[in-house]
FIKOLZA-1660 file (N, C-alpha, C; in steps of 0.1 Angstrom, whole numbers, plus 5000, padded with zeros to 4 digits):
% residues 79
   i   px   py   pz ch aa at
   1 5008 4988 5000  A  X  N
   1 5000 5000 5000  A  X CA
   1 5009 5012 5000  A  X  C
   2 5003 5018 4994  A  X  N
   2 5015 5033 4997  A  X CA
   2 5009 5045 5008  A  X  C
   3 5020 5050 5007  A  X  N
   3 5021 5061 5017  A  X CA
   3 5006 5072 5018  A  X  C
   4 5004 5078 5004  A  X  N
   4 4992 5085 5004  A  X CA
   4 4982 5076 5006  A  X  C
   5 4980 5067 5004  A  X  N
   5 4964 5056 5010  A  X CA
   5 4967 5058 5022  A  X  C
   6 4979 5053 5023  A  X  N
   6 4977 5050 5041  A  X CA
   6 4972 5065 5052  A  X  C
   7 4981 5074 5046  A  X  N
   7 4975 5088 5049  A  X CA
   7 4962 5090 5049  A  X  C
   8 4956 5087 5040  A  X  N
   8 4943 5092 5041  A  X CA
   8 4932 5080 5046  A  X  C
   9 4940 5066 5047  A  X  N
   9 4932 5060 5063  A  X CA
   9 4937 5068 5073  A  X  C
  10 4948 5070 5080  A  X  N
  10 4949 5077 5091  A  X CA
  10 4940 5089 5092  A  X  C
  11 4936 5096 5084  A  X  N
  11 4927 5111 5082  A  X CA
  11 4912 5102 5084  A  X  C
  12 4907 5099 5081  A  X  N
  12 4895 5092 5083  A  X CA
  12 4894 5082 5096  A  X  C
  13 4909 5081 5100  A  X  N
  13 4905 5074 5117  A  X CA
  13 4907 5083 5125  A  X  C
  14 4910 5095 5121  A  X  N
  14 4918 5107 5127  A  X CA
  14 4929 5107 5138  A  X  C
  15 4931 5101 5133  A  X  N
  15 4953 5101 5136  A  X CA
  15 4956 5117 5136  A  X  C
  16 4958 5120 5142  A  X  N
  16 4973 5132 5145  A  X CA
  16 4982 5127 5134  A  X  C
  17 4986 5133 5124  A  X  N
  17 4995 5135 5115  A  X CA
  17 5009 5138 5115  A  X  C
  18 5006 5147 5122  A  X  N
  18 5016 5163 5123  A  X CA
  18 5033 5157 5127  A  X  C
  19 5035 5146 5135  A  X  N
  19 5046 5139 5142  A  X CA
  19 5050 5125 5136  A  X  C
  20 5040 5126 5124  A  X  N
  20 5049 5112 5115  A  X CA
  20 5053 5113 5101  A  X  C
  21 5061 5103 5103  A  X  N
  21 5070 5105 5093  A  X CA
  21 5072 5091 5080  A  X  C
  22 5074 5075 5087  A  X  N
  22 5075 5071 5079  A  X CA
  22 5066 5062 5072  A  X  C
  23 5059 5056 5066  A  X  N
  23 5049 5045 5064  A  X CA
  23 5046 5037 5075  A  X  C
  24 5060 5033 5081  A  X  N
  24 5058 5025 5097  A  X CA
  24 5054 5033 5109  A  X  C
  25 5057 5045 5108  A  X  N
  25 5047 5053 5119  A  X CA
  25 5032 5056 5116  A  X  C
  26 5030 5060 5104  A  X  N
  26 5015 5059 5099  A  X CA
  26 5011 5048 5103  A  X  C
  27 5011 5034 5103  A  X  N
  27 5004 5019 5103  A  X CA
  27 5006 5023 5119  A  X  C
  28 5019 5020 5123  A  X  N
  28 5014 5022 5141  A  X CA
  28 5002 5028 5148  A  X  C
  29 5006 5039 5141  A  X  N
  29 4994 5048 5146  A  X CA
  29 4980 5047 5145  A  X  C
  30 4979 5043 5132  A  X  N
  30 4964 5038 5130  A  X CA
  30 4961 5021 5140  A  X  C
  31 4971 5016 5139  A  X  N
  31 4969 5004 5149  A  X CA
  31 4961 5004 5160  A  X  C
  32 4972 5020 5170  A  X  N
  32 4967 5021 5180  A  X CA
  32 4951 5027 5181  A  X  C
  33 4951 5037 5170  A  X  N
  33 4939 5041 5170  A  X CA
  33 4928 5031 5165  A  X  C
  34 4929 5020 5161  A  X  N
  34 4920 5010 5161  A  X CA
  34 4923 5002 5176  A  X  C
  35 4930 5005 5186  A  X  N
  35 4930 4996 5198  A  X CA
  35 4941 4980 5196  A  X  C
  36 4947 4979 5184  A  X  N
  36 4950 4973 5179  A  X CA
  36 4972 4972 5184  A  X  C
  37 4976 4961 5186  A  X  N
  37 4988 4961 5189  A  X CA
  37 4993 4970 5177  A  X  C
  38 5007 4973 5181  A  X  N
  38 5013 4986 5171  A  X CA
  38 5026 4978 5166  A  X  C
  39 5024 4967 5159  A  X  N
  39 5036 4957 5151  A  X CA
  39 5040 4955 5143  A  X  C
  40 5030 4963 5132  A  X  N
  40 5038 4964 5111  A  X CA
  40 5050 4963 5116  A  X  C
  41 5056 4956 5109  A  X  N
  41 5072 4962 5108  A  X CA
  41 5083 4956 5119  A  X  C
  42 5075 4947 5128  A  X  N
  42 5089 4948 5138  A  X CA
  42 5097 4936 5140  A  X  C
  43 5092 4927 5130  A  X  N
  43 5100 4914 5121  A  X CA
  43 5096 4900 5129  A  X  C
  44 5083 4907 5138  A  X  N
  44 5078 4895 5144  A  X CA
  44 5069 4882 5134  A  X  C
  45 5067 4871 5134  A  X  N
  45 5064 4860 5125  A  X CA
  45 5045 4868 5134  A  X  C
  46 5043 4866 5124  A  X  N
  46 5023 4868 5127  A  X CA
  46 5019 4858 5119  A  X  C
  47 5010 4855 5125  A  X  N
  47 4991 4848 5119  A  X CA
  47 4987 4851 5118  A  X  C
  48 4983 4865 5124  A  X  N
  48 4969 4873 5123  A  X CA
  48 4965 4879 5105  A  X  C
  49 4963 4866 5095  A  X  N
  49 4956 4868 5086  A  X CA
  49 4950 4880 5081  A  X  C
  50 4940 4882 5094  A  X  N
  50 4929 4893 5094  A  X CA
  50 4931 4905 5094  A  X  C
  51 4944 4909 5096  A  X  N
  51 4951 4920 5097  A  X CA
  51 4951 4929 5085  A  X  C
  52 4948 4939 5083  A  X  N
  52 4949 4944 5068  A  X CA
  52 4963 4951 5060  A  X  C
  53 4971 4947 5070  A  X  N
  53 4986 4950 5071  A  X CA
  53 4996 4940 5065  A  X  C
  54 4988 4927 5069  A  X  N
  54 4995 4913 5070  A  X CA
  54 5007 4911 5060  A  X  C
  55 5001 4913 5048  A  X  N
  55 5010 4912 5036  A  X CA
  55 5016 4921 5032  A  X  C
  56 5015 4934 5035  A  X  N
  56 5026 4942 5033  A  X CA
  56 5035 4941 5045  A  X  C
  57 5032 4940 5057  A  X  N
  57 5040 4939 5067  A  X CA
  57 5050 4924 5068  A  X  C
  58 5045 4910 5061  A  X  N
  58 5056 4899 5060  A  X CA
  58 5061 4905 5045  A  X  C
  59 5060 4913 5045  A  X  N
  59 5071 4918 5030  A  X CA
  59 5083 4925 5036  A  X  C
  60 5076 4937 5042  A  X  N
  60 5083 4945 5048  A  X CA
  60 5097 4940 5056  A  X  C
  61 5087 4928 5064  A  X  N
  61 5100 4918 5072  A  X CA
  61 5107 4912 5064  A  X  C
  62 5104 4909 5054  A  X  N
  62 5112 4895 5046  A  X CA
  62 5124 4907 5040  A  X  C
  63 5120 4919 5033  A  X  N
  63 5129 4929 5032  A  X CA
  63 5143 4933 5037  A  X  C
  64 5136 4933 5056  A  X  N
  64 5145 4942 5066  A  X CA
  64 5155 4927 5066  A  X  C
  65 5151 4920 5064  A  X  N
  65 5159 4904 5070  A  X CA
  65 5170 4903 5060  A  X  C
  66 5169 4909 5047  A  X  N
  66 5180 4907 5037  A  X CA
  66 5186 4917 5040  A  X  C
  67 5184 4931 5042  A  X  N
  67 5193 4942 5040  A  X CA
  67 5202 4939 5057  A  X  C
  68 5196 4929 5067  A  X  N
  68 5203 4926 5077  A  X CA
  68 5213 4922 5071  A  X  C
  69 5212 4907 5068  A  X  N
  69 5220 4899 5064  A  X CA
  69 5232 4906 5057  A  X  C
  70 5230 4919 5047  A  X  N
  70 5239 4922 5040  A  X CA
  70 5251 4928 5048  A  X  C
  71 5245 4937 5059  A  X  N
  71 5253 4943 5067  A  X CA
  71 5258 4937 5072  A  X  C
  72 5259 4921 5079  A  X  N
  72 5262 4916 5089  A  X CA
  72 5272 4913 5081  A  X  C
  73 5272 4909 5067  A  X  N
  73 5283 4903 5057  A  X CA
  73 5296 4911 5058  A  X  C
  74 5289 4923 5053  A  X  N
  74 5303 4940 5050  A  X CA
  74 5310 4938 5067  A  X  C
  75 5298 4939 5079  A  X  N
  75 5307 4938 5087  A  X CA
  75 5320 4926 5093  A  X  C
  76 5313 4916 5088  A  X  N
  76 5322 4905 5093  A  X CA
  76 5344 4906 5082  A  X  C
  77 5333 4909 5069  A  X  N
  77 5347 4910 5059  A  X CA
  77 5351 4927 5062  A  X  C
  78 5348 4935 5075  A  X  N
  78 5361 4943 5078  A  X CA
  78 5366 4939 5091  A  X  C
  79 5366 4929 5098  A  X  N
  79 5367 4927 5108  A  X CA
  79 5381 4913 5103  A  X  C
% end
């Protein structure tokens, strides 16, 4: 989903805007404002299917997990 959708769910759940910044603060925030744990993004394994996040968020993770790995590579070959 992109950034302007997601925006303008937050505006219709009425999120306070003014203090975020990245697509992962937008989802947080609307999380909370649906009462909802605040976890897009934080590389935890989910089930929650029902989630409307679900599939961008095991993307997101599957993402952060390679650009890990890359770093950990560069760091090990200067060490």
């Amino acid at each position: 989903m992109l950034l302007e959708e997601i925006k303008s769910i937050a505006e219709q759940k009425g999120v306070a805007m003014q203090n975020l910044r990245t697509k992962k603060d937008f989802i947080h925030a609307i999380q909370n404002a649906e009462g909802n744990q605040q976890c897009y993004g934080l590389g935890n394994e989910c089930n929650n299917d029902d989630c409307c996040w679900h599939s961008d968020c095991m993307k997101h993770n599957h993402e952060n997990r390679k650009i890990g790995k890359r770093k950990r590579k560069k760091v090990k070959k200067h060490l």
